[in-house]
Every structure is written in structure tokens, then in C-alpha cells.
N, C-alpha and C positions, 0 to 999 in steps of 0.2 A: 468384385471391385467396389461394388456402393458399401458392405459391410466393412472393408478396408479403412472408410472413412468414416466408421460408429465409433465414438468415443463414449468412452468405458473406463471407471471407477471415480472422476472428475467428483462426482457428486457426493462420495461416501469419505474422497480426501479431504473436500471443504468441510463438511460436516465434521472428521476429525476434528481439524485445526479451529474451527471456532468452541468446539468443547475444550480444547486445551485452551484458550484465550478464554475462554468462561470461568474456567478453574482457577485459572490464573488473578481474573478480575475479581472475584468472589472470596477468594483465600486474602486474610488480612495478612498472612506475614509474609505475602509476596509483595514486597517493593515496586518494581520494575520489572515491564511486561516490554519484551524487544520482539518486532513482527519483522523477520528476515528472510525476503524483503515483502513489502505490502504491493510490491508491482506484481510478484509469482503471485501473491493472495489476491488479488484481483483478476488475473488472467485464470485462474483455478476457480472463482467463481462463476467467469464469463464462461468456460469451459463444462462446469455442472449446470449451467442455464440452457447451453447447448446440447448438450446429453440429458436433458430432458426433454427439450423440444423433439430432438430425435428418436426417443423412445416412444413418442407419441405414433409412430410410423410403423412400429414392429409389434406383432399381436403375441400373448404368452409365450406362444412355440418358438419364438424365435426371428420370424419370417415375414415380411414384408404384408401389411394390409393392404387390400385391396383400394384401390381411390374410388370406386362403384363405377367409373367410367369404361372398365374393361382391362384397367392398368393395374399397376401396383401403387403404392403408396412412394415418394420419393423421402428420403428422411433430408432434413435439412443441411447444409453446408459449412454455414456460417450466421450469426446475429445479425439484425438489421440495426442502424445506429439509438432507433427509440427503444428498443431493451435492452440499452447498455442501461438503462434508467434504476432495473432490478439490479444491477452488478454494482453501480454507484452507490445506492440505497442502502445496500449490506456493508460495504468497506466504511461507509458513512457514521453507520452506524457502530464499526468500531471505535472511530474514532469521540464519538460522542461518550459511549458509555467509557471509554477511560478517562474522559475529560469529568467524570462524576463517582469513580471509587478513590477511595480513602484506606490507607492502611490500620494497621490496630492501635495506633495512638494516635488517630484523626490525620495525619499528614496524608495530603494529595500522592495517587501513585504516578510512578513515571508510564508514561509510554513511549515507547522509540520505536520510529519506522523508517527504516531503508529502503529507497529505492534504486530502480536502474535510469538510464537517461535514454530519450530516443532523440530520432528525429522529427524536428519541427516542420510540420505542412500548412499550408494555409491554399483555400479556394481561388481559382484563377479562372476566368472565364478563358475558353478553349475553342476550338472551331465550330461553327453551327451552335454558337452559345452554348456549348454544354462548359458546365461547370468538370474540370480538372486539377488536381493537386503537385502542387509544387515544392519541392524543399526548399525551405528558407534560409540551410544553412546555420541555423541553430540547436541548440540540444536543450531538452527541457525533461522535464520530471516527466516517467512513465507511470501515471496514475491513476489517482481522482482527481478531477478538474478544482480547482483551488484548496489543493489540499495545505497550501499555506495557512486557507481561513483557520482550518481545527487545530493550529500546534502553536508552543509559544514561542517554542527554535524551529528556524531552517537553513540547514547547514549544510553546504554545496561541497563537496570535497574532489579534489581534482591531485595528479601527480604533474612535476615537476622536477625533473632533475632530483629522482631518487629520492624526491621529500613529497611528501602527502600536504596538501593544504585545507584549509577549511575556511571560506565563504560565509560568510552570516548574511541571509538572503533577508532573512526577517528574525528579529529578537524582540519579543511582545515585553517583554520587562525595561527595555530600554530603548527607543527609536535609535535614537543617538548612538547607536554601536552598529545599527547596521550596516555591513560595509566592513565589518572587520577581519581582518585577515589571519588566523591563528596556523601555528605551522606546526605540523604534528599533533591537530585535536585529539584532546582524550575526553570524555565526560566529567571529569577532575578540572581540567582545564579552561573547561564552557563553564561548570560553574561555578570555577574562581573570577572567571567576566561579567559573570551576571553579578556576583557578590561584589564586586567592585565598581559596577557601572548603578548599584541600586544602593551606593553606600553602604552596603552589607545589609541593607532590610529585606533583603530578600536572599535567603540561603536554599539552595538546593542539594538534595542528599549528595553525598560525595561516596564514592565504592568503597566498600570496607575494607582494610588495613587489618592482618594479621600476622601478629608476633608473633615469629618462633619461640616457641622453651629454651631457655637453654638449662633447664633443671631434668 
């Protein structure tokens, strides 16, 4: 039953997916780098942090260490909230180093990151003063905590009656448009807004457009 609960490969998937984002970062004729989504890439690193604490508890063979007490070793369950600190630190740091590559003719590259939404809790004091958690009834971004600080869009998208909407929670190129409400975002879209809202001194790549032959 305790090996039921060893998590196993967390740490060799991360490890993938940041050599692909390295390759990505690194390679001038990559444009745009999309992280789909950065919530699964953060839970995937909380999850390799955890499978490695846990392997601290099982000796080569396989098999549970001894605690010296007479017992076995217990492997851990879960993260305590101060080592979400390494899981932050890493997702952080994606978002830095793409705030700092350049493609091959100096143009900044994109970064796009998707995430999921949860539920918002907030501390309530409880019987016997203990501190308890309450839903507040909100849905917020499942992430890194101000992950607005590192991007220059954040674009809230919600369904309605069969049509997709998109929220501009923050737009660093123009205050003044935050709050706007675009129906059927497309990356074309956002940055025909920003080109518009910056008097066009500010253009952002647009997706490439290819002609058919007709020869």
C-alpha cells in the first residue's frame, strides 16, 4: 500500500519538457514557444520534487530504509507549503529566460502560457482558533503566484453562448485597453489591439499566411 503511493517518472518528464523549452529558447528560427499549459508544468514539477523527497526513503533494492528507531523509513505524502518555493523558482524561471531570447534577426521571441483556473480559498479563522479554508466563490489562475508580473498580455477567456470570449486582464503596452473584451481571440487579433492601441509603434508578429500554387 505505502509503494502504491511512490511516484515514479515525475522527474525524467520535467526534465524532458525543459530540454524541449531549452531547444526551443536557443534555436534562433523558433519564433514562439507555447507552454500547454504552465499549470500541468508546475504540477509536474511539484510532483518531481516530491519523488525525490520520496526516494530519499527507499535504499537501491528497492525497499524501504530503516528509520534506526526499529521501524522502516516512511516516504512522504505530500509537499509542505515552504517547498512550493523550489517549484516556483523553476516555472519563474521560465518565464524570465524567455522574457530575454531574441530570434535571428534580433526580434524578441514570443512566449505563450495557458493555464487552467481553480478555486479561490482564502484563511478563516475556525473553532479553537485554528486557521480553516474557505471558498470564496471565485476562480483564479492555477499557477505561479503573480504570474501577471512576467507577461505583457493576460487574457482571461471564458465561453458564452457558443462563442469564446477573451478578457484583457492586463495589457503592458497599453493600460487603457485593459478591460477589453475581444470575441473569438485569435493571436492575429490581440495583435491587431495592441497595434492599434500603441498607434501602430508597436507591431507584434502576426502567424504566417501561406499561398497556395496554383501553378
Amino acid at each position: 500500500q505505502i509503494d502504491s503511493m511512490r511516484l515514479r517518472g515525475n522527474t525524467n518528464l520535467w526534465l524532458y519538457s525543459i530540454n524541449l523549452m531549452a531547444a526551443a529558447f536557443s534555436d534562433p528560427t523558433v519564433a514562439t514557444i507555447v507552454v500547454d499549459t504552465m499549470t500541468v508544468a508546475r504540477r509536474t514539477k511539484a510532483s518531481a520534487w516530491l519523488e525525490h523527497l520520496q526516494n530519499a526513503a527507499y535504499g537501491s533494492d528497492g525497499n524501504l530504509l530503516p528509520d534506526g528507531q526499529g521501524g522502516l523509513l516512511k516516504p512522504r505524502e505530500q509537499l509542505i507549503q515552504i517547498e512550493y518555493g523550489k517549484i516556483n523558482d523553476a516555472v519563474r524561471d521560465i518565464y524570465t529566460t524567455g522574457a530575454g531570447v531574441k530570434q535571428a534577426d534580433g526580434r524578441p521571441k514570443n512566449l505563450i502560457a495557458t493555464h487552467h483556473l481553480t478555486d479561490e480559498r482564502r484563511d478563516v479563522p475556525g473553532e479553537g482558533g485554528r486557521i480553516e479554508q474557505m471558498l470564496t466563490g471565485k476562480r483564479i489562475l492555477e499557477g505561479l503566484a503573480h504570474t501577471h508580473r512576467f507577461v505583457d498580455i493576460a487574457l482571461l477567456t471564458t465561453k458564452e453562448s457558443k462563442e469564446i470570449k477573451g478578457k484583457l486582464l492586463k495589457c503592458g503596452y497599453n493600460l487603457g485597453q485593459e478591460g477589453t473584451v475581444l470575441a473569438n481571440p485569435t493571436w492575429d487579433s490581440i495583435a491587431n489591439l495592441v497595434s492599434m492601441g500603441t498607434g501602430e509603434r508597436i507591431e507584434l508578429d502576426r502567424r504566417n499566411t501561406v499561398e497556395a500554387s496554383t501553378t
